[in-house]
C-alpha positions as CSV (number, residue, x, y, z in Angstrom):
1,X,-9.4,10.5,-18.8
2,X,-10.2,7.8,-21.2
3,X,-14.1,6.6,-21.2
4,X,-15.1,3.9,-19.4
5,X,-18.3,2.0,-18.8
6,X,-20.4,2.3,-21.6
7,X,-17.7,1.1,-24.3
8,X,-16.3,-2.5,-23.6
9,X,-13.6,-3.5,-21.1
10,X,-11.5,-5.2,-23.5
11,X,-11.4,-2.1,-25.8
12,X,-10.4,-0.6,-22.7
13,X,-7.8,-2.7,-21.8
14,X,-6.6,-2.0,-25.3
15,X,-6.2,1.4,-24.9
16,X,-4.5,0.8,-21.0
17,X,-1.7,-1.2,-22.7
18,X,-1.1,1.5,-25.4
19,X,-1.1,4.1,-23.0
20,X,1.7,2.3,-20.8
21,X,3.9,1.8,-23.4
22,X,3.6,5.7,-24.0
23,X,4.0,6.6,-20.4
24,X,7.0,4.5,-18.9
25,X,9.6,6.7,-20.7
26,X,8.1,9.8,-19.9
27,X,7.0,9.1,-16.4
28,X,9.0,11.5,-14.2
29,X,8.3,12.2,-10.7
30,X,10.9,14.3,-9.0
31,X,9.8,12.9,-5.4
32,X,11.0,9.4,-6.5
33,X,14.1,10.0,-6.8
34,X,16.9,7.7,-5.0
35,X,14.0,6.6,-3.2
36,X,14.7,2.5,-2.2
37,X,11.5,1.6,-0.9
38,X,7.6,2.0,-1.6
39,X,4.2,1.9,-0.2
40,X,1.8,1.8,-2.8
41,X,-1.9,1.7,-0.9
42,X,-5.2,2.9,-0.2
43,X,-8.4,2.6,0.8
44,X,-10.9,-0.4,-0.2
45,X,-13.6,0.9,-2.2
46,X,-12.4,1.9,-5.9
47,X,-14.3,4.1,-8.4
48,X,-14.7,1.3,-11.4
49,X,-12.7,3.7,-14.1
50,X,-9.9,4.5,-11.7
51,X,-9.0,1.0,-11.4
52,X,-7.3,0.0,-14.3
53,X,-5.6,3.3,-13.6
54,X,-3.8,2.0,-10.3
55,X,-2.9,-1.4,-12.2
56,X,-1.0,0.7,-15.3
57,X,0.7,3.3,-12.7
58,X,1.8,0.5,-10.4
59,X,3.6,-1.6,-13.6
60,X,4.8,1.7,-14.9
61,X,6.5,1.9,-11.4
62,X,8.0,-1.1,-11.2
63,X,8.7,-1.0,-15.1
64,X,10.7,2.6,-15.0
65,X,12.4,2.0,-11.5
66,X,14.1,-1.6,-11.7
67,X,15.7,-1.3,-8.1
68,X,13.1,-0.3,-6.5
69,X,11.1,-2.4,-3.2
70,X,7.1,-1.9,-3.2
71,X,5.4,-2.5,-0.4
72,X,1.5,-3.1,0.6
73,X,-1.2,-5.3,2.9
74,X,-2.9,-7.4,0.4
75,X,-6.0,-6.1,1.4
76,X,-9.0,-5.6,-1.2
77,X,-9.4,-2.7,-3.4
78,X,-6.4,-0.2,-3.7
79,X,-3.8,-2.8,-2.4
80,X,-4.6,-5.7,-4.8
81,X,-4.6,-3.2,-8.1
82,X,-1.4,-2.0,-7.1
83,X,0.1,-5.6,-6.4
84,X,-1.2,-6.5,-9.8
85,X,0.9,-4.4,-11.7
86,X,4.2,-4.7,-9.7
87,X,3.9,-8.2,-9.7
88,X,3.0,-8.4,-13.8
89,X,6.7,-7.1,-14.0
90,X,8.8,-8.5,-11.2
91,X,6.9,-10.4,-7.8
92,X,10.2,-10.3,-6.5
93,X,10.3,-7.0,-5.6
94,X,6.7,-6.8,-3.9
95,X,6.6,-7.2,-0.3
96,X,3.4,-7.9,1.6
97,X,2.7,-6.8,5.7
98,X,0.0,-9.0,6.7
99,X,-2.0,-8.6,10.0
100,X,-2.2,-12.4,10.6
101,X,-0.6,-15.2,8.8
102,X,-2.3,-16.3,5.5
103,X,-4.1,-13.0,5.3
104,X,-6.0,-13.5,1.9
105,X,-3.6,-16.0,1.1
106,X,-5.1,-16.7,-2.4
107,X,-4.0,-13.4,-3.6
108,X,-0.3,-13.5,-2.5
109,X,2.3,-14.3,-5.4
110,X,4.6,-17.2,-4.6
111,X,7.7,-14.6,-5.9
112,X,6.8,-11.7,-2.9
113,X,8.3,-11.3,0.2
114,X,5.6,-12.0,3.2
115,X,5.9,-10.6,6.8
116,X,2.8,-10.9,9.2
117,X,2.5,-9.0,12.2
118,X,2.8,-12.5,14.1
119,X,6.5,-12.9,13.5
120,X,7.2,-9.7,15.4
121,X,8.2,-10.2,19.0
122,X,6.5,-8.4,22.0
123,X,8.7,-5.6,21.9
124,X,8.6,-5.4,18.5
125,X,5.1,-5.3,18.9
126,X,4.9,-2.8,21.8
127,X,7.2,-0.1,19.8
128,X,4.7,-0.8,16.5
129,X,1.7,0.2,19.8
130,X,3.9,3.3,20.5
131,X,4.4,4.5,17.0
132,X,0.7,4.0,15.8
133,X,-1.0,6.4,18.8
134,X,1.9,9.2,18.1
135,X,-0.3,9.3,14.9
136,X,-3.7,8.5,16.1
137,X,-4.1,8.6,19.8
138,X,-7.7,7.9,19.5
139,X,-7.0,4.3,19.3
140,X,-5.8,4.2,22.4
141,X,-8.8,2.2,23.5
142,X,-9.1,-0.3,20.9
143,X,-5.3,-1.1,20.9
144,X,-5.4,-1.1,24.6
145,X,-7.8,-4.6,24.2
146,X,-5.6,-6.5,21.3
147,X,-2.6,-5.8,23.6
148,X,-4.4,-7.5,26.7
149,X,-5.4,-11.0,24.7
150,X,-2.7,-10.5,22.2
151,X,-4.2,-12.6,20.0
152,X,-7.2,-12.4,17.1
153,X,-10.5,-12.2,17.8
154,X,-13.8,-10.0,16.5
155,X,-12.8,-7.1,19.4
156,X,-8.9,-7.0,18.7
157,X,-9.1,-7.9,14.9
158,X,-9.3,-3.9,14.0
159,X,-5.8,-3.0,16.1
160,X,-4.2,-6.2,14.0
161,X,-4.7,-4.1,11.2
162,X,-3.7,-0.9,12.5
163,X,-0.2,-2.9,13.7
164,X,-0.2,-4.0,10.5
165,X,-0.1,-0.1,9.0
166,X,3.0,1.0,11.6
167,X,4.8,-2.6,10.5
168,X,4.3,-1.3,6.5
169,X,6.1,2.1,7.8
170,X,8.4,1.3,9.8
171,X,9.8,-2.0,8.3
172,X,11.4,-4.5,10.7
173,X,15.5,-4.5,10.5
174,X,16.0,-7.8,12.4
175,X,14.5,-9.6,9.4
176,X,15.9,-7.1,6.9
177,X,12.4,-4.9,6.1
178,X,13.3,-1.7,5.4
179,X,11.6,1.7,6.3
180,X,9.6,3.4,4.1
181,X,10.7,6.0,2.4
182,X,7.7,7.1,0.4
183,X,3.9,6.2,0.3
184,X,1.9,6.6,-2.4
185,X,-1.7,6.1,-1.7
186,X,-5.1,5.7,-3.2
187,X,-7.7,7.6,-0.9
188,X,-11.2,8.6,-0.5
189,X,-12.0,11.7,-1.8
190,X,-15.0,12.4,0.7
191,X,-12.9,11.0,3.8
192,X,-8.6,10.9,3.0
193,X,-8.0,11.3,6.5
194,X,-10.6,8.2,7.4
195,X,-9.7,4.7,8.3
196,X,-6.5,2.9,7.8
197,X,-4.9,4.7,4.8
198,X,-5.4,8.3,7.4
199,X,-3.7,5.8,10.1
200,X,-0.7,5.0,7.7
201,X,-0.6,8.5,6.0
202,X,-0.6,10.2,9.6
203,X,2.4,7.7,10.5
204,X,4.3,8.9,7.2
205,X,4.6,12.2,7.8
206,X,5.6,11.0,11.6
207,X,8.8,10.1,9.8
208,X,8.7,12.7,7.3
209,X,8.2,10.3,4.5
210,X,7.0,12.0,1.8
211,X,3.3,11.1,0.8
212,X,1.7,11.4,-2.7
213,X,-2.3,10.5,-3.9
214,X,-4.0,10.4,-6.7
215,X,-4.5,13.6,-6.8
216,X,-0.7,13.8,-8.3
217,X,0.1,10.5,-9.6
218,X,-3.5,10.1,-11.9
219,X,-2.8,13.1,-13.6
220,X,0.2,12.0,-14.7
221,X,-1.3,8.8,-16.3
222,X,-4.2,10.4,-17.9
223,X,-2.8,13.2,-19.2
């Protein structure tokens, strides 16, 4: 892995662009294949030298697979690295699941496609309820509360976002979202199962979408 911390970030940076220029021929990955659609996510909190990293892989991406969709929440950490580097090639082709309209709006390129959770009709809404406790019935509770007042507030806020994390999966066909048909993630190390990012990997393999992590995907950029 190249050093970083003690030697400057713009040397860094340097030797991020260099590397990509090496990598986007030679970037294969077998599961990608024919595959239309991505999620490219994880979890907030980002070790400081991994996050160039998720940047370069993301524009690597988007650089070696021209037709390809990519897909995320626009939350902090994992989500916004990965955003960056699609959209430094082609905004057009990043689409963004928000849980509420205007979701860090700052952050969302004027080229992506935007679909918040409030667009979705009740029904819509109620299959997104059924989908998300076939993969974690323990929220049973909390969803249980957002479905009641149906709207946002501190006690439903945390079942927005887990509706948010079906949406991402599943798409919505009535406005031309289409499923998921791969995620690649970003996860914690001590807890890859925890949170959100468990919610949505949990929900993949629901649907048998095939999941890959760092675990995979870094080695291929720092090697």
């Amino acid at each position: 892995m190249l050093s970083y911390g003690k030697s400057s970030e713009r040397i860094f940076s340097q030797e991020i662009n260099s590397l990509y220029f090496s990598k986007i021929r030679r970037l294969t990955m077998k599961e990608l294949n024919n595959k239309k659609v991505v999620l490219l996510e994880g979890t907030r909190k980002v070790f400081k030298a991994d996050g160039e990293y998720l940047i370069l892989f993301a524009k690597t991406l988007a650089a070696k697979y021209p037709n390809m969709i990519f897909r995320s929440g626009n939350a902090d950490g994992s989500d916004e690295l990965f955003a960056k580097g699609i959209e430094s090639i082609d905004a057009k082709r990043m689409e963004q699941i928000l849980p509420y309209p205007n979701s860090h709006k700052k952050r969302l390129h004027e080229d992506s496609r935007i679909l918040s959770l409030d667009e979705l009709t009740k029904m819509e809404i109620e299959a997104l309820v059924d989908f998300s406790l076939k993969a974690t019935p323990n929220y049973k509770a909390l969803i249980a509360v957002y479905m009641k007042a149906m709207k946002k507030n501190r006690l439903t806020v945390k079942a927005i976002y887990l509706l948010r994390d079906a949406l991402k999966v599943t798409g919505l066909k009535r406005l031309d979202f289409k499923p998921a048909e791969i995620g690649i993630f970003y996860t914690n190390d001590n807890k890859p199962t925890g949170g959100g990012t468990g919610h949505t990997i949990r929900m993949c393999k629901l649907h048998n979408i095939p999941i890959i992590t760092q675990k995979t995907w870094l080695k291929l950029i720092t090697n």
